[in-house]
Each structure stands twice: as C-alpha cells, then as structure tokens.
GUMIGU-353922 format. One line per 8 residues: their letters; for each residue z, x, y of N, C-alpha, C, CB. Coordinates in steps of 0.02 Angstrom, whole numbers. Glycine has a CB too. Layout:
N
a> Z X Y Z X Y Z X Y Z X Y; ...
END
This chain:
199
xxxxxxxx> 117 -556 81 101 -618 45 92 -605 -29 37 -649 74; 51 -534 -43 65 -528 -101 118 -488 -140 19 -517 -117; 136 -525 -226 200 -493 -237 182 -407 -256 243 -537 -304; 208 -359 -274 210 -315 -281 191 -294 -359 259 -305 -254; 192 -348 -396 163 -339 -475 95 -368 -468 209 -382 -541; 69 -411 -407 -19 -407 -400 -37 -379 -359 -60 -461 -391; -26 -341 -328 -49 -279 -305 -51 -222 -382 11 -253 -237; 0 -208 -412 -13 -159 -459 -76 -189 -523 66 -140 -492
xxxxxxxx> -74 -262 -536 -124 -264 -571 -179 -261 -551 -123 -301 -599; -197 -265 -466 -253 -237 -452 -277 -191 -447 -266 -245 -425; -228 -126 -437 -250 -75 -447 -275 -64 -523 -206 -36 -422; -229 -81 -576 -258 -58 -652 -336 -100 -640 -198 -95 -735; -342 -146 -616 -399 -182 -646 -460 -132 -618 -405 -270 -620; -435 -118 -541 -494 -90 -498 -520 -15 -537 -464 -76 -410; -463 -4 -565 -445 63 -586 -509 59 -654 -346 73 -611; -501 22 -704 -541 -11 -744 -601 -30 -742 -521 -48 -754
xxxxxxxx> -583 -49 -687 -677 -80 -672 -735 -38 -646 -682 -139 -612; -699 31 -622 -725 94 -604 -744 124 -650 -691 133 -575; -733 118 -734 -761 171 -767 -780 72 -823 -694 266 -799; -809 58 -829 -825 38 -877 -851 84 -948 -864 1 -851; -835 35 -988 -847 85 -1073 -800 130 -1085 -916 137 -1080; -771 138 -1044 -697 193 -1059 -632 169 -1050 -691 255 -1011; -614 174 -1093 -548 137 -1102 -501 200 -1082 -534 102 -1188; -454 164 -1041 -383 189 -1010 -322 189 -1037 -367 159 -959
xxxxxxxx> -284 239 -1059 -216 254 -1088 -181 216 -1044 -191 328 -1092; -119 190 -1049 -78 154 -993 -25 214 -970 -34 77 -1024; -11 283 -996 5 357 -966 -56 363 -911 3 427 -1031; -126 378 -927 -177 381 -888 -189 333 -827 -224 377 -929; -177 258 -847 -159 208 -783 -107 223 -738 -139 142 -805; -61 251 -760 3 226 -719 -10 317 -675 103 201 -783; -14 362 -698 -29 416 -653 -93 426 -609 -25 466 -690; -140 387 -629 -185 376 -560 -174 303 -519 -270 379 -582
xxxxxxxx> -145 256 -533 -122 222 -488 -42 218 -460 -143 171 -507; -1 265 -477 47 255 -458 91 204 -470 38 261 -416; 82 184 -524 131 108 -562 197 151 -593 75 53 -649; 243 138 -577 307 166 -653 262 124 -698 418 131 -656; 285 174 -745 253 157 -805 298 109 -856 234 223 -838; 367 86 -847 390 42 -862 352 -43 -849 446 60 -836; 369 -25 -766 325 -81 -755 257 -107 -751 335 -92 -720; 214 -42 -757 139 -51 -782 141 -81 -858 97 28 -782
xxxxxxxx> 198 -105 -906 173 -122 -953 195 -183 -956 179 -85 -1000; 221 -209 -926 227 -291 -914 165 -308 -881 292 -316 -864; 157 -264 -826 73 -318 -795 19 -299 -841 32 -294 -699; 24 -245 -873 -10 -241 -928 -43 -296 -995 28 -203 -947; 13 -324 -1004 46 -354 -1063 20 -433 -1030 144 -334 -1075; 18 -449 -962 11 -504 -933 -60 -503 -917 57 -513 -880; -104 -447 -918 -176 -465 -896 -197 -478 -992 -229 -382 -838; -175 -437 -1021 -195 -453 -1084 -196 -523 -1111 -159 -421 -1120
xxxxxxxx> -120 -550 -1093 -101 -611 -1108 -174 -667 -1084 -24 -623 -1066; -185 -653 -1017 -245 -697 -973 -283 -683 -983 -257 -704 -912; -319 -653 -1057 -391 -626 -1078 -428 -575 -1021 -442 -694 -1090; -396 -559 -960 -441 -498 -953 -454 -427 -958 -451 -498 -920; -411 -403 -1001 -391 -343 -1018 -399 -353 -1110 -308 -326 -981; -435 -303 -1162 -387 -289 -1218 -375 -229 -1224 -405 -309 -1277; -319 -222 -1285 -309 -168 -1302 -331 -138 -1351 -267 -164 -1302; -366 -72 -1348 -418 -56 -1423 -353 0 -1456 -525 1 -1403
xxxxxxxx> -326 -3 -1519 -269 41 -1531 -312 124 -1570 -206 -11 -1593; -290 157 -1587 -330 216 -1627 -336 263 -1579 -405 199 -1659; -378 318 -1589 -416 371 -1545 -452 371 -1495 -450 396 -1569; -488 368 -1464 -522 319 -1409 -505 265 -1373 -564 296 -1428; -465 254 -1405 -404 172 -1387 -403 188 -1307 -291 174 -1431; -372 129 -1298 -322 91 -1228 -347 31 -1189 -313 145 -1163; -346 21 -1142 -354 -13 -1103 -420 -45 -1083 -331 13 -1068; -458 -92 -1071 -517 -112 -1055 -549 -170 -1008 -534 -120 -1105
xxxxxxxx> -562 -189 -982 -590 -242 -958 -637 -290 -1038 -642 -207 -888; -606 -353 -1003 -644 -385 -1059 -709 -418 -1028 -596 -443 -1099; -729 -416 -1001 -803 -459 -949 -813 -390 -895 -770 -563 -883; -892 -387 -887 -894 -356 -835 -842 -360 -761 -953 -370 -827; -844 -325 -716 -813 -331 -653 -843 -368 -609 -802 -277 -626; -899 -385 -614 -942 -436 -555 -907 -505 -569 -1043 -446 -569; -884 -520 -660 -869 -565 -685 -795 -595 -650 -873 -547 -753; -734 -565 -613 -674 -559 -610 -680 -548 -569 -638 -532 -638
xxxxxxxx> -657 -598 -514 -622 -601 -462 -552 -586 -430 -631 -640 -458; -534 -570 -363 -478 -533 -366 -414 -620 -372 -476 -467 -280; -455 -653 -349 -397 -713 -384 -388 -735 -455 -410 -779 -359; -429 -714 -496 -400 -727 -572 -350 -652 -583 -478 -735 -644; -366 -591 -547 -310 -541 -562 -246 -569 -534 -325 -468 -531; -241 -595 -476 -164 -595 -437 -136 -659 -494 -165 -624 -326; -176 -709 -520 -152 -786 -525 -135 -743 -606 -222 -876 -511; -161 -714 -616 -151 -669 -708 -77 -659 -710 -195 -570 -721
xxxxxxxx> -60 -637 -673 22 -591 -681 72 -648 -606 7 -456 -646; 26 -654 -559 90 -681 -502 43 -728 -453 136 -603 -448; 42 -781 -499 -9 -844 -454 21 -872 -386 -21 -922 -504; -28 -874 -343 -23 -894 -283 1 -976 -284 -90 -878 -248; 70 -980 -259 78 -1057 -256 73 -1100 -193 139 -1071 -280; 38 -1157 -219 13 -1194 -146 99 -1244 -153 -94 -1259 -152; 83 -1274 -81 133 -1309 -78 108 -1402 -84 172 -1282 -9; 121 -1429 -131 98 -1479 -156 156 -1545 -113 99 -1467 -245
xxxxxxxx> 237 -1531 -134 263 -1570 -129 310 -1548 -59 285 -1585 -191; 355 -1579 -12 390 -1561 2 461 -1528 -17 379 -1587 21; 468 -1453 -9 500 -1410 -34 568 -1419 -43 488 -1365 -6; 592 -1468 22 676 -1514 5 665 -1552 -14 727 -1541 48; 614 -1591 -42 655 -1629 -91 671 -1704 -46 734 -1578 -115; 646 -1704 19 667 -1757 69 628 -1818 40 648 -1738 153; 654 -1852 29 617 -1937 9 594 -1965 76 683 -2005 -27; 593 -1946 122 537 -1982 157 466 -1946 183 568 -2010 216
xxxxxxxx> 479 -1875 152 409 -1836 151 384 -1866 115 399 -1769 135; 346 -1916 129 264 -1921 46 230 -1884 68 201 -1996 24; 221 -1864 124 144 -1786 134 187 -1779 177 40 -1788 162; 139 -1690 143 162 -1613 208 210 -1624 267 88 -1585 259; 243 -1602 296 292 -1599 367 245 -1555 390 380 -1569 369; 210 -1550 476 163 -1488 501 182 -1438 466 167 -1466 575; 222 -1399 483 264 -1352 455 237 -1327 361 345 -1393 464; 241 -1374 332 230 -1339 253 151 -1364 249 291 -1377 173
xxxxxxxx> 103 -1401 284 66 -1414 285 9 -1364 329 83 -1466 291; 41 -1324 351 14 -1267 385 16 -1225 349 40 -1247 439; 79 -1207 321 86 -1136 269 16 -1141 233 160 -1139 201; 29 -1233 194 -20 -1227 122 -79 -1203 145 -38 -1299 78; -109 -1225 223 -188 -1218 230 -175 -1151 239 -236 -1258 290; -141 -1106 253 -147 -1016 255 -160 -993 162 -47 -972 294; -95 -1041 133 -126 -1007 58 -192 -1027 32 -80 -1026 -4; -208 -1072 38 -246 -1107 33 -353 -1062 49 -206 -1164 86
xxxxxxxx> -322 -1053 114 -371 -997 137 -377 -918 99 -350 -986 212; -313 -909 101 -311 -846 53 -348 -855 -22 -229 -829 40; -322 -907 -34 -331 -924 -115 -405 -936 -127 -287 -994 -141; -450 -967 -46 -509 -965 -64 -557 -877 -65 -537 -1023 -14; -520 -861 -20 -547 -788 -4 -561 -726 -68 -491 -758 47; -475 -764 -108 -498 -716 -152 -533 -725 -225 -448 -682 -158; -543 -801 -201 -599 -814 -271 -661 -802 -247 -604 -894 -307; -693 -789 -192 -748 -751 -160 -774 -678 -165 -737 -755 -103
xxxxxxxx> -726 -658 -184 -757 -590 -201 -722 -580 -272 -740 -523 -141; -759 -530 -300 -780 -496 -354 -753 -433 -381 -836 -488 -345; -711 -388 -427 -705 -319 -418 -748 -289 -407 -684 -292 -457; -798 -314 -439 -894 -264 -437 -886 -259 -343 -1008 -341 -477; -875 -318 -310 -887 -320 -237 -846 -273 -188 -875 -389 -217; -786 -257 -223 -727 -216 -188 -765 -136 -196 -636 -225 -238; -772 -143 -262 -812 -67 -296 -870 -42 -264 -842 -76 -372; -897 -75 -244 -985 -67 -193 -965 -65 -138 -1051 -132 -190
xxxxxxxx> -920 -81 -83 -892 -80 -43 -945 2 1 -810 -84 -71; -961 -28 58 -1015 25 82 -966 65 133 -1092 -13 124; -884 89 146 -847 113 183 -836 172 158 -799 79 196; -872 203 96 -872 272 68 -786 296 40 -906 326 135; -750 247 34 -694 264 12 -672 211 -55 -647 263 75; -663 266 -104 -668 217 -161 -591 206 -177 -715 247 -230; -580 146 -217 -509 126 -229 -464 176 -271 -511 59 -266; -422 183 -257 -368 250 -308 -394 317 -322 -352 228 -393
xxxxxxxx> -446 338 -274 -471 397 -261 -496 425 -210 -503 405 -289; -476 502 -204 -485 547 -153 -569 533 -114 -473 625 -191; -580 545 -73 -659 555 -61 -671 631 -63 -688 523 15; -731 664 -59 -738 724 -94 -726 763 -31 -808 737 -135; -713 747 28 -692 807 78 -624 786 59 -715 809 169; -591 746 45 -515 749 59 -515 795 -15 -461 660 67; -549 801 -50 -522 840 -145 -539 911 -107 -593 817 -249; -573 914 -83 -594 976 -38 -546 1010 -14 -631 962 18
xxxxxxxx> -520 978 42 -477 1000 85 -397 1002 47 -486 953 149; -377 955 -17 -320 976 -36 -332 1051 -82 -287 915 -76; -375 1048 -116 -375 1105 -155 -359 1163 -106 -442 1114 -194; -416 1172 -51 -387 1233 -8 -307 1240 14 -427 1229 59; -294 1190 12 -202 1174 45 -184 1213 -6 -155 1082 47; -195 1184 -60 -166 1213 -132 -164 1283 -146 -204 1189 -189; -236 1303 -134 -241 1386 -144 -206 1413 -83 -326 1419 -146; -201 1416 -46 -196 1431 21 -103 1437 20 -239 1363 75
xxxxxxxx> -82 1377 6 -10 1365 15 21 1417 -75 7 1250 20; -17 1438 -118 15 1471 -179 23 1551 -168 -32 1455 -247; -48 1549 -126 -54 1618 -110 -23 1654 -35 -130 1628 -114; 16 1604 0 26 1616 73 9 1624 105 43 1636 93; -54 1614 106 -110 1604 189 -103 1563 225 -181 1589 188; -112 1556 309 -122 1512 326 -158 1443 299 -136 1534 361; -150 1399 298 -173 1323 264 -238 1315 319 -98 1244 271; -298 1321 304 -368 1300 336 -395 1249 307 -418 1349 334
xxxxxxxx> -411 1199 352 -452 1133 319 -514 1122 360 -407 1058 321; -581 1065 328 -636 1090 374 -613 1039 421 -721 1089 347; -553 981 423 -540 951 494 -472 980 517 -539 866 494; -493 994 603 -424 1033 613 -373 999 624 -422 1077 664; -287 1006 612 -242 976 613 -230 969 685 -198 1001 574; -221 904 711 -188 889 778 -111 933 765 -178 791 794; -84 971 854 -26 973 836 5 941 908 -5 1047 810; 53 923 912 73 882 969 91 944 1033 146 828 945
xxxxxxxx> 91 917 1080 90 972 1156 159 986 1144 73 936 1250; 192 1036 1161 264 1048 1161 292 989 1213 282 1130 1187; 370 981 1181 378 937 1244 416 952 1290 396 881 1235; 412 905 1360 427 975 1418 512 911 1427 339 991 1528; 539 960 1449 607 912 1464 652 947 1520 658 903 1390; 703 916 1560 725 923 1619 809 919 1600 692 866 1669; 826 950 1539 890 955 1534 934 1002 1559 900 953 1486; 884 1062 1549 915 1128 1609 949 1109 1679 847 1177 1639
xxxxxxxx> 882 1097 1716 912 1055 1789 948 1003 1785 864 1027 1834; 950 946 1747 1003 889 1752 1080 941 1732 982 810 1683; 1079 987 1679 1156 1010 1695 1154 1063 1755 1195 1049 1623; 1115 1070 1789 1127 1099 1825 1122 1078 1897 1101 1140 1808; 1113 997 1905 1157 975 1948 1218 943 1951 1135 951 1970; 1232 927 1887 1292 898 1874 1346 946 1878 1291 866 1813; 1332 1012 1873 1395 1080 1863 1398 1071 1941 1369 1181 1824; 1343 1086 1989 1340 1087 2063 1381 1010 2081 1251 1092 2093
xxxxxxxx> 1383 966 2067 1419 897 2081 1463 913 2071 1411 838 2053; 1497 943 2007 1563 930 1985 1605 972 2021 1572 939 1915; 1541 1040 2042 1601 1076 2087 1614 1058 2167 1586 1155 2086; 1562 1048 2188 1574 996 2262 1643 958 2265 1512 929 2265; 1654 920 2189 1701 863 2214 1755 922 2188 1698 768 2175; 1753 935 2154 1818 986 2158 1830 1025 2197 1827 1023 2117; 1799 1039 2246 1813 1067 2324 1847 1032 2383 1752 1080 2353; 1814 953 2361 1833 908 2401 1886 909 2407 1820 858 2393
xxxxxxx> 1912 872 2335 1961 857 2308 2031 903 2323 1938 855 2247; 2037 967 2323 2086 1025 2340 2069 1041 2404 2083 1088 2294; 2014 1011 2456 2043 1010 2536 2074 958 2547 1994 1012 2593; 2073 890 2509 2112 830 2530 2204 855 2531 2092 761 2465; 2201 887 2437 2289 905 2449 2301 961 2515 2327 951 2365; 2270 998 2536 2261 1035 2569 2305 1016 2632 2198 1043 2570; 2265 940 2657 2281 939 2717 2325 886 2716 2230 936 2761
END
C-alpha cells in the first residue's frame, strides 16, 4: 500500500528523529538507511519542501528535523513526499455513479482506516516502541554476534555466535532403490520380451 519513496522518507525521518540536535549528512542518511543516494535526494528535497526537514549548510551542517518527533506523525511523513489518496469520485468516470460502487467504497474505508492509523501515532511513538528493537539499527547482541562473524571469518576460524545456527537434518532420499528397481524392471521385460521371439 505504501509507495516505496514513503517508506524511504520514513526511514530518513525515523533515522532523524533518533538523534535529535545532530544533524545528518544525506552520504550519512543514505548509508544507514539504505536509500541510493540519488533517490534519497528527491525525498529529501520533498520533506524539506513540507517544512519538516531543514537543511543547515557549513560544518556541522545537514539534515534535521524541524519540530520535535512526538510533533510528526507518520502520516504527515508518507502525505510529505507520496500522499495517500482516498477515493472521492468514481474512478470511470461513469455518470450514473453519484456515490461509491461497493467496490471503491470499500477500498476508500481501508484507506481511509490506514490514513487514520497513521495520524495516530507519532515518530517519538515508533521510537519508544517497548519490542527492544530500534528502527535502522542492529540490537547489541546482533553488533555482537556480527563482529565475531567478522573476526572469526578474516582470521579463518570457525564462525561462533552466542545463538547457535540451526542446520537442517540431511535429507534422506530413495533414488538409489527407485533406479534400482527400474534396472530390475527393465531387465525382466527384456527377458520377456526375447522368450516371446524365442518361441
């Protein structure tokens, strides 16, 4: 449902709203959220445009939130760069729709619901989030456990992590015996077969 340029401005925003007072390079954005950085500067350029982002230029410069994050909801980010459209009119154009057909009148109450949901919460609210996993970052056993990968995999040791890797049971299979009744079939009938000329 959502397009793929509000999803990325949510990440810059969430990304943002995690360090308040520190302003973000848009090199620095786009490598911890994973945006090309081409296209991090259009949604860039579009939260700016919608006052919630500025840009400070100089030394210290980049990127900012302009209002706290409690202030910004995740529906003024998506509607910033790629607003949710309700369906107002009928979509053909049919002159004897004056209201909804079930059909587009159903869609709207799904956007509709969405659209209320996400003026309900808050970035501050995503950010507090009590599931111990914070947005566009590792949790500290997973920074844990890659670093060991890291040392581990430079130096050629076995790779040890403190959770152990599932590995799947070998799998068992019956291809041996299936050709090895089919060779036993094939020679049966070819036995058959040369007693028939036989007789």
């Amino acid at each position: 449902m959502l397009s793929k340029t509000a999803e990325y401005a949510l990440r810059a925003v969430a990304l943002l709203a995690n360090q308040p007072g520190r302003p973000a390079l848009a090199d620095q954005l786009a490598e911890k959220t994973l945006i090309p950085r081409r296209y991090l500067n259009r949604v860039l350029q579009d939260l700016v445009a919608a006052g919630l982002l500025r840009s400070r230029p100089g030394r210290g410069g980049g990127y900012e939130l302009t209002k706290g994050a409690s202030d910004v909801s995740i529906l003024e980010v998506v509607n910033a760069v790629s607003p949710l459209e309700r369906i107002r009119q009928c979509p053909l154009g049919l002159a004897t729709h004056t209201s909804l057909c079930p059909l587009h009148a159903e869609l709207d109450r799904a956007y509709a619901a969405t659209e209320k949901a996400f003026a309900g919460v808050t970035m501050a609210e995503v950010l507090a989030s009590t599931k111990g996993i914070v947005p566009l970052c590792e949790s500290a056993n997973a920074s844990s456990n890659n670093e060991k990968y890291k040392k581990n995999v430079k130096s050629g040791r076995p790779v040890k992590t403190d959770r152990p890797i599932k590995t799947d049971s070998p799998v068992k299979t019956d291809k041996p015996k299936k050709a090895a009744r089919t060779a036993s079939g094939k020679a049966r009938a070819a036995s058959r077969a040369s007693a028939r000329k036989g007789s």
